[in-house]
Structure formats: C-alpha cells, structure tokens
C-alpha angles and dihedrals in degrees: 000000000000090000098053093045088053081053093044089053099039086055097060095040086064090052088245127122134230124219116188126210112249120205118188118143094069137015142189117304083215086052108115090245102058088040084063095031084055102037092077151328111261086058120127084232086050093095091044088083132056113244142179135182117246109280092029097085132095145235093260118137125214119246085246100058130275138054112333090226131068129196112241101215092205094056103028091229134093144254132212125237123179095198126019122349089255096068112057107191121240136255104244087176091069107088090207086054098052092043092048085053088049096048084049094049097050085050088066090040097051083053083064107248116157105231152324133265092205108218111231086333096163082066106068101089112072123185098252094218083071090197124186120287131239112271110226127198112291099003129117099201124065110242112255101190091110104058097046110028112085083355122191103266092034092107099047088045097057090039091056086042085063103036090055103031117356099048090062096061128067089230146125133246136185124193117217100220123177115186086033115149124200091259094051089053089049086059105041093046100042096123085222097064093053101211102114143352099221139339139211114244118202088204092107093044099063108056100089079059117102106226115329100319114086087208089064104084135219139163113261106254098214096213093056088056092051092039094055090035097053083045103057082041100060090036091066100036097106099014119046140344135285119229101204114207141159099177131021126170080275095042122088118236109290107217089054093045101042099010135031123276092193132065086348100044101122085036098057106037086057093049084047088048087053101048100051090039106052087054127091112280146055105294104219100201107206113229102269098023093093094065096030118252118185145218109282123218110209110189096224134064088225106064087068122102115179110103088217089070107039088047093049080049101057090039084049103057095038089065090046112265118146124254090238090047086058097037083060087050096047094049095044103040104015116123104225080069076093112028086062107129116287099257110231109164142332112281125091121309080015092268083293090116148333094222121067112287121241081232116029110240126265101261077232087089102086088060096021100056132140091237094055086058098053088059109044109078090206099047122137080248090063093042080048096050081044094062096046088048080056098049094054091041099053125053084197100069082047097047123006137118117264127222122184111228122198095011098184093038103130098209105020131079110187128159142176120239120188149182121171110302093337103097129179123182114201121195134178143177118234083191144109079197124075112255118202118208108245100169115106096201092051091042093051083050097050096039083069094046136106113223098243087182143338131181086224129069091217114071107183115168102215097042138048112206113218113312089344122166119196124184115203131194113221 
C-alpha cells in the first residue's frame, strides 16, 4: 500500500489524475469470499455468488468459451461465471453484497484517486429466471447476452452506487458496456440520472467481424464505421457524453487493424489519431499506441497467453477449423496483440524488464520503441502531444456540433465540427491509394480554409496523398 500511495502522490504532483479499474461483476475464485461462499452451503458469503443444483442450470455458454456454469466439487452444486472459470460472477441481488462493494470502493476514494473505469458494469443484473439462451448456427452454448447485458435491476443498481459512494467524490467514471446502444448510453450517461459519466461502447469495434463472432473476419466497409460513429456522435450531442477510442487492453492494434503497419505506419497511426480526436468526447490513447506498436505474429501456439484465444482455438478445432484459419484469426483479432510488453528501447525485453515477460515482446521493438520516438521531432509521440495542444486550445473540438461529410465514400472519413462561428472540417484517407476530392461543396469549403494540421507535408485541396489526414479551419 506504501507503494501505491507514493504513485498516487507522485501523480498529482505532477497535476495529473489516477483512475483505477473496478471490477465488480465478478471476482477471484481464490478471493476469500468466494473461498467461504464455496466451502458450503449454510456461509454468510454463500449468497455472494450465484449458484444452481445440479439439473437446475441452463445451456448458457461462457464468453470464453465453454459451458457458463462449473461444478463446485465441496458443495456438489454449481456456480455461474460469465467469463473464465476463475471469475465466478457476483450476486448484486444480495443487499450485503452491494454495501460491502460500496464500502470497498470508498476505501480507494478516501486514498484520494480520481475516478473508476467500471469493468463490464452493464452485466451485473442478471434476470434471475436464468432461463435458457438462444442457440445460433454452429454454436453448442446457448447464448446468454440477453439475460445479463443491460440487465432489469442495472439502473437502480448504478444509481444506488452513487447515492451511497460516487456521489460523495468530485471523480470520473466510465462504464465498460458491451451490448450498449445509443439509447442506453444516453440513459446511463444523462447527468441527471447519475449512474455514469460515460461508457465505452464496443459498437465500433464489431464491424471488421463477419457476422457475431470477432474470430470470423471481414474487411472494414468504411462507410459502416462513419455511419455508426457519426451516429453515436449526434446521438449524444445534447444527452450524454461520447468516450472516443481506437485500442484498449481487448482491442487489436489499431494501425494494423484500420491502417497499415507497414510502409504507412507512422502515416497512418497519425491520420487515425486525427480523425478520433478531432471528434466530440474524451479520446482515451492506449499505452503504445502514441508511438505505434503493432499486432505480433508468434509462430507457436504456445507463446499466447490470453485464455479467449486459446479457448476459440481449441473450439475451433474441434469443430474443424484448420490451424492456419485460426492462426489468421489469432493475429489479426487476439487479444495479446495488445498485452505484448510496452516497448521502451532497444535493448532486450525492450526495456520492459530484466527478468522473463509474462508475453514475450513483439520482435518490432528494435525499430517501435518509445525512445525512438523521443528522437525523432516528427514521431507518432509528437503528432499525438499536438492533438492534445489542440484539444486544450479550441472549444470547438470540446464542444461543437458534428456533421458527417461524404457518407458512402469508400476511403475517405470527413466531417464538419462547429461552434458558433468557429468551423473545422476534418478529412482523412483510410487508403493506401490516393483519393481526389471530387465534391464541390467540400472543395468550396476547404478553398477558403487555412490548413490547421496535416500528417503530410504536402496539402493539396483537390488530392489526399496515402492514409493523409488534413484539419482545416473554416
């Protein structure tokens, strides 16, 4: 605890915040509670947990892969778990359960931190009939989503959660909530609910996925990620707040999965930068992605750690799928494409550590490296600072309206911000392949702008150069 308070202090010294990560729809299965809750039937931490005889469980599968429901060898019953095996899910209809969460929550808030990024928090009500889930093609689970996302009690419980902790602390939070709709973010971000200040929707994130499965591949269709992203932009413009992100710690690298981590890497991570961070929200930047770190491809199986993936890979063979079909999926959708070591130098382990990584470290360091970065004036680190100056600079990025330009254009993402009289028109190439601007309307606008910032050094009106991004003010 000495050391985090040090962290917490040096932090703020630094005029900077700290946001922990709150899990609470699951926990351990080596937590004490669950240890009680597991031991036998008549403990005060039996009821924590969420629990079924034998013959009174359902077809539901676990997001990892497997059945949703574990036999507990002591009690002869079982328990469900939403993810892996190792993290039964709480019981958030059990009122002791809720106050001993709040109490642990204000521990971490009297300490001083500035907020919670609340883990899966749209999960924790389940419909207690848990009746069976919807069978889909090829699966052998039934598929639980229904009963759990958004699930009956979810508002009351976040609204409780403020009346009795958050409300006390001038803090952020942010709910992960995957299954999330506009309307529901809407909801649960409506300052005058008071449940939470933003959420992170997954929306976004689905669409290079061919069907409901992430492992099932497809080419991003540019026009289905403006449409949902000027759609989730206009939806909160007067209710709610937008959380803008490329890469999370689930998320594959995003300038191998939307840009080019080849011969346009620093290109492209910059024009994705642009184009998330000129929008209406609050950009959340992924360690690594600032100075560009890529997917990683390890040869063997074996050198993976997330239990996701090897799970999909033995499901996966078992229902016949080759070892290279999966592979493709793995490099292109794992993700400890994004848990690899932070690369800080060159040297070995990437300066990550001395001792032997957890993940071994994407071979890119030598070249991807946060030194490098440093050094280098026109690094992906620099384009990234500049967008942040920007940020703080122009009430428009902050709070102006939003308007989609060239909706079914198949390479290019522009788009209109404006307050008041202040206008900025923002457009990027999602292209290896040049794009001229053929739109009289955009190309009057633009004519009469002033090139505010480009990751090119050439700004020509009429042509974007590969995977460009150029801001104009209006």
């Amino acid at each position: 605890m000495e050391t985090f308070e040090r962290l917490l202090q040096e932090v703020h010294a630094r005029n900077m915040k700290l946001v922990m990560d709150l899990v609470v729809n699951h926990t351990s299965d080596e937590h004490e509670w669950f240890e009680a809750s597991r031991a036998s039937k008549d403990n005060p931490y039996r009821d924590y947990y969420i629990w079924r005889e034998e013959g009174n469980t359902n077809n539901w599968g676990s997001i990892f892969g497997g059945p949703a429901w574990q036999l507990n060898e002591q009690t002869g019953d079982y328990y469900l778990h939403l993810f892996s095996k190792k993290q039964p899910d709480l019981n958030w209809e059990n009122a002791d359960l809720r106050r001993d969460i709040y109490d642990m929550m204000a521990f971490w808030l009297d300490k001083g931190i500035d907020g919670f990024r609340m883990d899966v928090i749209n999960f924790i009500s389940k419909n207690t009939d848990f009746p069976d889930g919807p069978m889909k093609s090829g699966e052998i689970y039934g598929d639980p989503e229904n009963n759990f996302c958004n699930g009956p009690r979810v508002h009351e419980f976040l609204r409780e959660m403020n009346r009795e902790v958050l409300g006390k602390y001038d803090i952020m939070t942010v709910g992960e909530m995957p299954g999330a709709s506009i309307e529901d973010a809407q909801i649960y971000t409506d300052p005058d609910n008071q449940e939470v200040d933003m959420i992170f929707t997954f929306e976004h994130m689905n669409l290079d996925s061919a069907g409901e499965n992430k492992w099932d591949l497809k080419t991003l269709y540019l026009p289905d990620l403006k449409e949902n992203m000027a759609a989730w932009q206009n939806g909160l413009q007067k209710t709610g707040w937008n959380s803008l992100y490329w890469n999370n710690h689930d998320q594959p690298r995003i300038v191998s999965r939307f840009g080019n981590d080849g011969e346009y890497r620093v290109r492209s991570a910059k024009m994705l930068a642009t184009c998330l961070h000129m929008m209406k929200g609050t950009p959340y930047i992924y360690q690594g992605e600032e100075i560009g770190m890529t997917n990683v491809r390890f040869d063997d199986l074996a050198d993976y750690r997330d239990i996701e993936t090897l799970n999909m890979y033995r499901d996966r063979i078992e229902q016949g799928f080759s070892h290279d079909e999966i592979m493709k999926s793995i490099y292109t959708k794992g993700r400890d494409n994004a848990r690899t070591p932070f690369q800080w130098d060159s040297s070995e382990n990437a300066g990550f550590t001395t001792g032997i990584p957890w993940l071994k470290v994407n071979p890119r360091y030598v070249e991807i490296n946060s030194e490098a970065a440093l050094h280098d004036v026109d690094s992906i680190f620099y384009y990234y600072q500049t967008l942040i100056r920007l940020r703080k600079e122009m009430p428009v990025i902050v709070h102006g309206s939003f308007e989609l330009l060239l909706p079914k254009h198949e390479a290019i993402f522009a788009y209109r911000r404006q307050l008041d009289r202040e206008k900025l028109i923002v457009i990027c190439n999602f292209s290896a392949i040049a794009q001229r601007i053929e739109d009289e309307a955009l190309l009057k606008d633009i004519a009469h702008g002033q090139v505010l910032l480009t990751n090119s050094e050439v700004a020509d009106t009429n042509v974007l150069e590969a995977y460009q991004a150029i801001v104009y003010k209006i």
